[in-house]
C-alpha positions as CSV (number, residue, x, y, z in Angstrom):
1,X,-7.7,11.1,34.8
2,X,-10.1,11.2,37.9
3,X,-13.6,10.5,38.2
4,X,-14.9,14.1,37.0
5,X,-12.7,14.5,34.2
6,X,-13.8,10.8,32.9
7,X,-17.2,11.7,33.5
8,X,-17.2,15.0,31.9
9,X,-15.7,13.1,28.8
10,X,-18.7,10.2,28.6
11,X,-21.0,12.9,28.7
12,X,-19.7,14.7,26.2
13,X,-19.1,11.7,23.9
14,X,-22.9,10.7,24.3
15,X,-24.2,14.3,23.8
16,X,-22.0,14.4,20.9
17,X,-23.6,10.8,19.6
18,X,-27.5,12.2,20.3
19,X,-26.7,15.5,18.2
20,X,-25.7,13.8,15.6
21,X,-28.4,11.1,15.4
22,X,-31.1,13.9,15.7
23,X,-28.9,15.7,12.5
24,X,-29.1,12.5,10.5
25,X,-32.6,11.9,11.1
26,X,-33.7,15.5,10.3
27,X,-31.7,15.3,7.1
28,X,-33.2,12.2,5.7
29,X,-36.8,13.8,6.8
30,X,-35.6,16.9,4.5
31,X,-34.7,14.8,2.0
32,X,-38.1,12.4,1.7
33,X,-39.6,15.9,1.9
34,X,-37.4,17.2,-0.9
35,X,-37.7,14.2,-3.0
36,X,-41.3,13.8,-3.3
37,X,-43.0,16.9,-2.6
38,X,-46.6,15.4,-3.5
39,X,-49.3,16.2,-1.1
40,X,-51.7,13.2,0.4
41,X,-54.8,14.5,-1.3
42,X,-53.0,14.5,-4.1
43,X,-52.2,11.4,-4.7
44,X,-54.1,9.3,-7.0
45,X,-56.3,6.8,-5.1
46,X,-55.6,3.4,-5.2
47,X,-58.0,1.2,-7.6
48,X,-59.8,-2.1,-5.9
């Protein structure tokens, strides 16, 4: 394998890496969102 081809390869792996953090992190966001669909004014107010 020569320098492109090994290059082209690392790329690829890292892009591939990035996608699917970015993925994993919008899922869990959909998920909070899903699981708990109560707005801030909502909430009830914490008693001192």
């Amino acid at each position: 394998m020569n320098h492109v081809v090994l290059h082209d390869v690392r790329a690829g792996f890292f892009l591939m890496v990035g996608l699917t953090m970015l993925a994993f992190i919008c899922a869990v966001a959909a998920l909070s969102t899903v699981m708990r669909p109560v707005r801030w004014a909502d909430r009830k107010q914490a008693q001192f």
